[in-house]
C-alpha positions in Angstrom: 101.2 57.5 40.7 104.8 59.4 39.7 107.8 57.1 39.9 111.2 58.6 40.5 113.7 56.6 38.2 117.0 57.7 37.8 118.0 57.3 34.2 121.4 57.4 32.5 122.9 57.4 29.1 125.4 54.9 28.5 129.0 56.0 27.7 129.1 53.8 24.8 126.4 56.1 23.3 128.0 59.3 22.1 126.6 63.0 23.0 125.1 63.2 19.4 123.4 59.9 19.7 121.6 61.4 22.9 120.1 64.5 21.3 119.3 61.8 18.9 117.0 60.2 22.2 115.9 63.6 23.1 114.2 64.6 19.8 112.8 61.7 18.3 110.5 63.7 16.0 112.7 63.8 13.2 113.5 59.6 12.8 110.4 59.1 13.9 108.6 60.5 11.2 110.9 59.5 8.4 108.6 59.6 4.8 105.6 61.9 6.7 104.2 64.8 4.4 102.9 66.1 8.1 104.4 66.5 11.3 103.7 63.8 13.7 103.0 64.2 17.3 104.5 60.9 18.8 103.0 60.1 22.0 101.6 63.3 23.5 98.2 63.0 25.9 95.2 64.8 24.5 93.7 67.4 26.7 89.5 66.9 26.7 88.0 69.7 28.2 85.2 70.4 26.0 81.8 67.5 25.1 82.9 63.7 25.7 81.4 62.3 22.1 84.5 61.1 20.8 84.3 63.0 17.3 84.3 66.5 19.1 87.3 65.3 21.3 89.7 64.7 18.6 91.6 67.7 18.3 91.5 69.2 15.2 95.4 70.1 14.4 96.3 66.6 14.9 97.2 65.5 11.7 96.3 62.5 9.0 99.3 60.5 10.2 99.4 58.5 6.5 102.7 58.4 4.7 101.6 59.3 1.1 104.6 58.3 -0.3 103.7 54.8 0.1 104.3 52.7 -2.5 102.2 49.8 -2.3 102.9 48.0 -5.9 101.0 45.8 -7.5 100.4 42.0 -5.9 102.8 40.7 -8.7 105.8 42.9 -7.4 104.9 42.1 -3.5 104.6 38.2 -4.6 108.3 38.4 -6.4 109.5 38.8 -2.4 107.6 35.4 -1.6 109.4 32.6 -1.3 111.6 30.2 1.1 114.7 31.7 2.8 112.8 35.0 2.3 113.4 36.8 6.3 110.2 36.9 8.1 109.5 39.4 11.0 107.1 37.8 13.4 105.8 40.4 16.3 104.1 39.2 19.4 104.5 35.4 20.6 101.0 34.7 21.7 98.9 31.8 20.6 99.1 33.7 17.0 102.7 34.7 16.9 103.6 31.1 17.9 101.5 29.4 15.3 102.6 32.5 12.4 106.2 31.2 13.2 105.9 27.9 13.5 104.8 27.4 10.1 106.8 30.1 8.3 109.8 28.0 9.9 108.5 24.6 8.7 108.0 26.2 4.9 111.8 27.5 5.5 111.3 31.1 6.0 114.1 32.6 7.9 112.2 33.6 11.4 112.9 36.5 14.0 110.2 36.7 16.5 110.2 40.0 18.7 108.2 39.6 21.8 108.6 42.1 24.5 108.2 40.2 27.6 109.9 37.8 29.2 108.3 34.6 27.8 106.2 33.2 25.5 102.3 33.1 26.6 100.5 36.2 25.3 97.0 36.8 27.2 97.6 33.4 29.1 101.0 34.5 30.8 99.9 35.7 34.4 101.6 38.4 36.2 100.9 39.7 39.8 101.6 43.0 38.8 98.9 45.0 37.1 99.4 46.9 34.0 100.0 51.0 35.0 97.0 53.3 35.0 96.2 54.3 31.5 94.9 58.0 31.1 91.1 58.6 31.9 91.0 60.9 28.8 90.9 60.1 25.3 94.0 59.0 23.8 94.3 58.2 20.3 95.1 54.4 18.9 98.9 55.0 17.4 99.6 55.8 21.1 99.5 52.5 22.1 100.2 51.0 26.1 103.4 51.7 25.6 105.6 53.9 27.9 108.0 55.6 26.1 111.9 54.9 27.3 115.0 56.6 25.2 117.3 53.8 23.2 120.7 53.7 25.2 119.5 54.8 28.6 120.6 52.9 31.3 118.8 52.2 34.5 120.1 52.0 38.1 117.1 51.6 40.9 116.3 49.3 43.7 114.7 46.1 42.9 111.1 47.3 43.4 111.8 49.8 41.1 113.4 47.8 38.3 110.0 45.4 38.5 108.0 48.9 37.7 110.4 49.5 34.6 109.4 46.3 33.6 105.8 46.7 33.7 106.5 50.2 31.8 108.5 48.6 29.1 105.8 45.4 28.6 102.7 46.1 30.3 101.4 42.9 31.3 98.5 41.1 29.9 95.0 41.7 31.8 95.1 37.6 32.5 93.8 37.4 36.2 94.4 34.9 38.9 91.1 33.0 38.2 91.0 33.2 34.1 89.9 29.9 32.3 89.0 28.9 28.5 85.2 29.3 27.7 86.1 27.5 24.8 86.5 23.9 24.9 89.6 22.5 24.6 88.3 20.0 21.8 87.8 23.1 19.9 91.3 24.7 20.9 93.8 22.3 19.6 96.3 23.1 16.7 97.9 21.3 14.2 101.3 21.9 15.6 100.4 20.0 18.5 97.4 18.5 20.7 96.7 19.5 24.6 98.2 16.5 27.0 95.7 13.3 27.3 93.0 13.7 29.6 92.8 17.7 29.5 89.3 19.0 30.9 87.2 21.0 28.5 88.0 24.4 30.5 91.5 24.9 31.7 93.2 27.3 33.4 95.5 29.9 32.2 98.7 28.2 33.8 97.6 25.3 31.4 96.7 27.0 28.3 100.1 28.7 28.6 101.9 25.5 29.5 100.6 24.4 25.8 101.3 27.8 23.9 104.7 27.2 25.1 105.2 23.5 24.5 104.3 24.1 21.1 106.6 27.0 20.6 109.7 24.8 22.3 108.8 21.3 19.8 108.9 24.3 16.8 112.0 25.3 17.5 110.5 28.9 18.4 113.1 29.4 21.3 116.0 29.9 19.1 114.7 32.4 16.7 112.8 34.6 19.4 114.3 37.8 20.9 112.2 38.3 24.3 112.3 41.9 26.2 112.5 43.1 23.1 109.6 45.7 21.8 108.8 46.6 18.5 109.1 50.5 18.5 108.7 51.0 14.8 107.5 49.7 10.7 107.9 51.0 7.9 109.2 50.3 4.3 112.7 51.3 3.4 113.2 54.2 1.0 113.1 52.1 -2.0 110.3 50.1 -1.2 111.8 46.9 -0.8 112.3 45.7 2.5 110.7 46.5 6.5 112.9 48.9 8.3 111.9 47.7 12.0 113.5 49.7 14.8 113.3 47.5 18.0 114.2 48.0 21.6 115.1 45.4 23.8 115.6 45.6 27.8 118.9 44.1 28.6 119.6 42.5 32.1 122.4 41.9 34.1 121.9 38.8 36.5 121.2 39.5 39.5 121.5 42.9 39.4 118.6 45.5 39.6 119.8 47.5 36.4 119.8 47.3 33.1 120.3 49.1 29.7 118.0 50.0 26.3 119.3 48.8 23.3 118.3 49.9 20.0 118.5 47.7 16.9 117.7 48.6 13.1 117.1 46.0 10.8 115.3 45.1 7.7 113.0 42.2 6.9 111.3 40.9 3.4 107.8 40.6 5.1 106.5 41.2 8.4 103.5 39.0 10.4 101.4 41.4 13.1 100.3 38.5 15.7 100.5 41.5 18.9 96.9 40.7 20.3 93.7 42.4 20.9 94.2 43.2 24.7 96.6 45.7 24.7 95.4 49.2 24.9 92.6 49.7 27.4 89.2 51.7 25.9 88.1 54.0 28.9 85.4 55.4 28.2 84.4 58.9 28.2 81.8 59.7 30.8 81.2 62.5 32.9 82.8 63.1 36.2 84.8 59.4 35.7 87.9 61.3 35.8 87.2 62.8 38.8 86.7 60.2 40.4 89.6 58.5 39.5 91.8 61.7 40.0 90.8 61.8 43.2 90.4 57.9 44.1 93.1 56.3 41.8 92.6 53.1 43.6 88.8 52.4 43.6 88.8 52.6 39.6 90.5 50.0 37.6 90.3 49.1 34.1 89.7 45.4 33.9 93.2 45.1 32.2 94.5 45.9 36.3 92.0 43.0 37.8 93.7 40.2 39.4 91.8 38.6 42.2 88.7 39.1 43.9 89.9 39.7 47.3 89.8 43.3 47.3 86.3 43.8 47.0 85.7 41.6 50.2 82.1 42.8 51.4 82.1 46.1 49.5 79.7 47.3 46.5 81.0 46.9 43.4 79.6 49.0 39.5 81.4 46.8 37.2 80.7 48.5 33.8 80.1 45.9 30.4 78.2 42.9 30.1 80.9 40.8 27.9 82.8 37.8 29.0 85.2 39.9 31.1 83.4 42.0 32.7 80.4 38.5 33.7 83.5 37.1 35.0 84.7 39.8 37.1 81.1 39.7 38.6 81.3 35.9 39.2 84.0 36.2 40.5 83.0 38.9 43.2 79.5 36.6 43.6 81.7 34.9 46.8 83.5 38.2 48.1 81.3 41.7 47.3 78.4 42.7 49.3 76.7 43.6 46.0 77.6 43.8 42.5 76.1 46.3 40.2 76.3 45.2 36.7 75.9 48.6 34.1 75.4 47.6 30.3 74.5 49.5 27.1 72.2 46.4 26.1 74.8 45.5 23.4 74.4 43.1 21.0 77.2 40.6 22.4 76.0 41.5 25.5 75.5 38.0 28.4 72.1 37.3 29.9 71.3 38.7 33.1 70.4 35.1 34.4 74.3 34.3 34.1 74.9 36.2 37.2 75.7 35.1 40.8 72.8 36.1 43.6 74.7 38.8 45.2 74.9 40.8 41.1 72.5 42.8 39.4 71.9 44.1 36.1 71.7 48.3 35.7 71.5 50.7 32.6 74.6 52.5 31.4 76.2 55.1 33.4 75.3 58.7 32.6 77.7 60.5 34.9 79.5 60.2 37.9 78.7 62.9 41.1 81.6 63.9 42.8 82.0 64.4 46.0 80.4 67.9 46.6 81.7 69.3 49.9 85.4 69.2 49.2 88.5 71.5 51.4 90.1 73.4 49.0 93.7 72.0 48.4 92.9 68.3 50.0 92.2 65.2 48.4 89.7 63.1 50.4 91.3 59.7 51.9 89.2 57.0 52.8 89.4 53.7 54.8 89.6 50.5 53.4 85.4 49.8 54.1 84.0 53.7 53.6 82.4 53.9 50.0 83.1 56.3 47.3 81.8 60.1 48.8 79.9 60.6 46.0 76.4 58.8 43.4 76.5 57.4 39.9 73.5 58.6 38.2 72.2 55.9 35.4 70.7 57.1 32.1 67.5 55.9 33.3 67.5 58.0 35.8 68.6 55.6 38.8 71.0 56.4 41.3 73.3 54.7 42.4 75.5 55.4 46.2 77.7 53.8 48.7 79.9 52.5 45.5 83.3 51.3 46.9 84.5 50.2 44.0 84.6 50.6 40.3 86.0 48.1 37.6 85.7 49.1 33.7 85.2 46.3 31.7 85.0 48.2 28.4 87.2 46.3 26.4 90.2 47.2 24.3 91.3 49.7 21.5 92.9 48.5 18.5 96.2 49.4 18.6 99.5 49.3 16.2 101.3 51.7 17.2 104.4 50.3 15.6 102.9 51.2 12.1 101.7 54.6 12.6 101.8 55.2 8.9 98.7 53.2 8.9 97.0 55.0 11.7 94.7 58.2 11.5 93.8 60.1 14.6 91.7 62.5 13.1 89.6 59.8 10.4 86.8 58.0 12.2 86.1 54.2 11.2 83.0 54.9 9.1 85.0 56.9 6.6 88.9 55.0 6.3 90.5 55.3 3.2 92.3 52.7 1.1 95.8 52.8 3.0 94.9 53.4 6.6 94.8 50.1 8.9 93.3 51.6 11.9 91.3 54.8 12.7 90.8 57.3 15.5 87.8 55.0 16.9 90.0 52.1 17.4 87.4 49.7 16.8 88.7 47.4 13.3 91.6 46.9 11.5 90.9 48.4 8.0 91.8 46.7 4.4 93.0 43.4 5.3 92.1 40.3 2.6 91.0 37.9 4.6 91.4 39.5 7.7 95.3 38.5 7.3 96.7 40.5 4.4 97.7 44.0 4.0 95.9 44.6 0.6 98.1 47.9 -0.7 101.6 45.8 0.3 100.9 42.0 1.1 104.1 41.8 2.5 102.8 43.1 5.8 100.4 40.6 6.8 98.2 39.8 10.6 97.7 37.1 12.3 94.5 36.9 15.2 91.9 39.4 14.0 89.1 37.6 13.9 86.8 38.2 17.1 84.4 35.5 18.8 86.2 32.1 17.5 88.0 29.4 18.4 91.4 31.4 18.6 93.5 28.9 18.6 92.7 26.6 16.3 91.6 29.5 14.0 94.7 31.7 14.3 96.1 28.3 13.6 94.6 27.6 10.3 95.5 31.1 9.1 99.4 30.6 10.0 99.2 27.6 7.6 97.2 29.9 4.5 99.9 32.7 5.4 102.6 30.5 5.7 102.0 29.2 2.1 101.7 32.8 0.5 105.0 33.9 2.1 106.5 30.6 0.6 105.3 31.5 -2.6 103.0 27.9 -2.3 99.5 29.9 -3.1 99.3 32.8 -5.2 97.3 36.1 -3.5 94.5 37.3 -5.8 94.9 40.5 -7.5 95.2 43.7 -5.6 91.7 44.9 -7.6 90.2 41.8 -6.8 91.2 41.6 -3.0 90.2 45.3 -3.1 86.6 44.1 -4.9 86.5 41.1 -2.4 87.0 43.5 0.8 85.1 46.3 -0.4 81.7 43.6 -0.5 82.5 42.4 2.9 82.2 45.8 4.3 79.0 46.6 2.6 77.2 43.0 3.6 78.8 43.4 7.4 79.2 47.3 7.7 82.5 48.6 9.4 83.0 48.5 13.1 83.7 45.0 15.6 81.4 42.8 14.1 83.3 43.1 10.8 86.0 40.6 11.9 83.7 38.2 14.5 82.7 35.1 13.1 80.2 34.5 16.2 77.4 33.7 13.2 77.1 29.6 13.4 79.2 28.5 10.3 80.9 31.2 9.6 83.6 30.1 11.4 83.6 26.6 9.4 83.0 28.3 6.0 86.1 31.1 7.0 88.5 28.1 7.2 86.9 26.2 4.2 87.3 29.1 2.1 90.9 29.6 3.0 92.0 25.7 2.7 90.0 26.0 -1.1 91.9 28.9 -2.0 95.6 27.9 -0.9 94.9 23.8 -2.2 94.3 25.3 -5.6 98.2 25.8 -6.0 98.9 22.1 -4.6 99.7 20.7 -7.9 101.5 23.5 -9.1 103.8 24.5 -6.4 103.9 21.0 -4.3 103.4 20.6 -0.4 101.0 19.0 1.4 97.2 20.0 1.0 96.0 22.6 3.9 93.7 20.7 6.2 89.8 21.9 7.4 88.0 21.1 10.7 88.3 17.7 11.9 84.4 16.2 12.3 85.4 15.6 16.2 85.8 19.7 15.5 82.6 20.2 13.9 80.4 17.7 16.5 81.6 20.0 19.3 81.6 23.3 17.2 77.5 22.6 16.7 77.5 21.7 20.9 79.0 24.9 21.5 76.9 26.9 18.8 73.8 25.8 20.4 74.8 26.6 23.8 75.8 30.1 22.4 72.3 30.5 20.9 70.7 30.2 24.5 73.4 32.8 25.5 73.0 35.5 22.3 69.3 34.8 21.4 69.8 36.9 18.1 72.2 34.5 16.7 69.2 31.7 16.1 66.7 34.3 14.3 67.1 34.0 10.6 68.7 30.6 9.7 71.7 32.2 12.0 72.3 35.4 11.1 72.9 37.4 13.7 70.3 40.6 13.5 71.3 44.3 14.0 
């Protein structure tokens, strides 16, 4: 849908600092050997395998100039009072701070909403469409807006810049925990007395934000305020970050874009995994969404059920989003088609409500095949979808109303597109890059935290298939020490040794970072807490803790449960089988 905005630049910004806005190619790309190609869609005419689609003059966007430096020189810019860059304030952003404050780092968080909350703050308003062709991962979700424009619009206008400028999070009116709240706690602070094991997301974000206020979080974090770029000054000693931030005037539907340069010793990443959509590339989806926008969502748009009130409804994915979009329809949709790949993380069938049913993956979409040249069909609220969805095993599927794409999420910096490649795919990353054109891992992290060429840049909430949490949790505190100078990072050749046999016992790709294998989880946080206690004596502080055994009696509840739900996790003492 095209908005009509009227933009413009504030007098305070002078004519040069507008062509400035205009061609933002040349800042942009700052230390590049190559050209970069900021934020451009990528046209897909030709096969849908994702390989062919990536265009072939796109460049390796890697800054080769990067000088990395040995651990020893990264390490001499630990230590307290050292200024800390924290992005996101999610559950991991909070904790990151939190404890970088309480070892007497100098904090800035940068969130670019409104509030604290992450994945747990709701919002009636749906994320914008993303584009139903492939787009590459240093794109982001991110709608670009020049620095120093100023907005004037009507107030249902100014509420769609907003959604441009911070897209919200794909939290949906009926979201819960699946993770028991036992399991969820932090050290920075337990969930109120009498909490049930599942809450709801009002609740989880009441806590995420308690703990952030009893931190002292609120007076360190800029909010509106989006991280538009990273990236290592010319002599190699601090983060340039560029940021953006939306500035309001109360009670009036306008506001202005203010650009901010400033430099940081080290930098946390705590910006989430639910952030860029993954559509995928089938046949004829884009023409049905071209030509229905409204009966084909990504599940990042889902918000309540009530739309699909006695229609049928192909939800595509079997995860935990896309089971709970179809238990959620189990009161409301005439029928519920559930398409899945068979993947490996993939629910049982038997989780499903009566009115759902379990398909094979979609091989293409029909379109409509009698179509006046020049018109787009319209249809009424209860008419299905003029056209059939043919399954790769060979069934077809008509009178769809509705379609919801539960297909997950690309991973996404786009911040840091020195450490993006749009042309390299994920089984072949070299030692610099952080994420590839497949979007599917973050590449050569120690310890799925830091950045092994330049430690300085570090993440926080990688892992997949935890207890996020009370995981992202116990990596604030091992991070938090490093950055104090409290523990001592391992070599840079023995991180790189250390990595480098990860990826060949796990292979590359999602499962590299989950920790869904029972005691994996257990033996992650164990390893860290070993590691960073070693320098107790030395450097002082108190010891990092483990799990509690309330933690562990739960953890084994919930692992058992989980083996009933993945079957392969229980073959093999555990291991979770290809």
């Amino acid at each position: 849908m095209k908005q009509s905005t009227t933009w413009r630049h504030s007098p305070c910004w002078p004519s040069h600092r507008l062509a400035f806005n205009i061609n933002i190619m040349s800042a942009a790309t700052a230390g590049f050997p190559h050209a970069f190609v900021p934020h451009l869609p990528l046209k897909t005419d030709g096969p849908t395998h994702l390989e062919s689609q990536i265009p072939q003059a796109m460049p390796l966007i890697v800054d080769t100039d990067f000088q990395s430096g040995s651990t020893s020189n990264a390490e001499s810019r630990f230590g307290e009072h050292q200024s800390v860059a924290v992005i996101g304030s999610g559950i991991s952003g909070v904790c990151a701070a939190a404890h970088l404050l309480k070892y007497g780092l100098s904090v800035t968080v940068f969130e670019r909403s409104n509030g604290a909350g992450g994945v747990w703050k709701f919002d009636e308003r749906p994320p914008e469409d993303p584009p139903y062709i492939y787009r590459p991962p240093s794109i982001g979700d991110q709608q670009h807006i020049p620095p120093g424009a100023v907005f004037d619009g009507g107030d249902a206008k100014f509420l769609n810049l907003e959604v441009r400028f911070a897209p919200p999070s794909p939290c949906y009116v009926g979201l819960k925990t699946n993770v028991p709240t036992p399991l969820m706690g932090t050290t920075l602070g337990n969930w109120p007395e009498g909490s049930p094991a599942s809450v709801s997301h009002s609740a989880a974000l009441q806590y995420i934000r308690s703990l952030a206020k009893r931190s002292g979080l609120d007076a360190v974090t800029e909010f509106n305020t989006r991280v538009e770029d990273v990236r290592k000054t010319s002599d190699g000693s601090k983060w340039r970050i560029t940021t953006l931030a939306l500035e309001i005037e109360d009670g009036i539907p306008s506001a202005q874009f203010t650009e901010k340069v400033r430099d940081f010793d080290l930098v946390v990443v705590a910006s989430g995994h639910y952030n860029m959509p993954r559509i995928p590339q089938i046949e004829g989806l884009k023409g049905w969404k071209d030509s229905f926008p409204d009966r084909v969502i990504h599940s990042k748009r889902y918000r309540n059920p009530e739309k699909y009130r006695n229609q049928n409804v192909l939800v595509i994915g079997a995860g935990v989003s896309a089971t709970d979009v179809c238990k959620e329809l189990g009161e409301v949709s005439h029928k519920t088609y559930q398409s899945t790949r068979n993947g490996r993380f993939d629910l049982p069938a038997s989780v499903l409500p009566p009115n759902a049913v379990r398909v094979a993956s979609v091989e293409k979409f029909v379109p409509l095949e009698a179509k006046i040249e020049g018109e787009e069909p319209t249809l009424g609220n209860n008419q299905p979808i003029p056209g059939s969805v043919v399954l790769t095993d060979g069934t077809i599927l008509q009178d769809i109303h509705q379609v919801v794409l539960a297909t997950g999420y690309i991973v996404s910096y786009p911040f840091l597109p020195q450490l993006h490649s749009d042309t390299a795919v994920d089984a072949d990353p070299d030692d610099e890059l952080v994420v590839t054109s497949d979007g599917i891992m973050t590449h050569n992290l120690h310890k799925d935290i830091f950045y092994i060429n330049d430690p300085t840049l570090a993440f926080i909430g990688v892992p997949y298939h935890v207890a996020t949490f009370s995981l992202f949790d116990f990596q604030a505190q091992a991070l938090a020490r490093v950055f104090a100078g409290r523990a001592k990072l391992p070599t840079q050749e023995d991180m790189r040794r250390e990595y480098e046999k990860r990826v060949e016992e796990k292979g590359r790709g999602r499962f590299f970072h989950s920790l869904v294998t029972p005691g994996h989880e257990i033996a992650y946080v164990r390893d860290l807490a070993e590691w960073v206690n070693g320098y107790v004596k030395e450097t002082g502080g108190e010891p990092m803790p483990v799990h509690s055994e309330e933690f562990l009696k739960e953890y084994n509840v919930l692992k058992s449960r989980l083996r009933g739900l993945y079957p392969e996790i229980a073959k093999n003492d555990g291991e979770l089988q290809e």
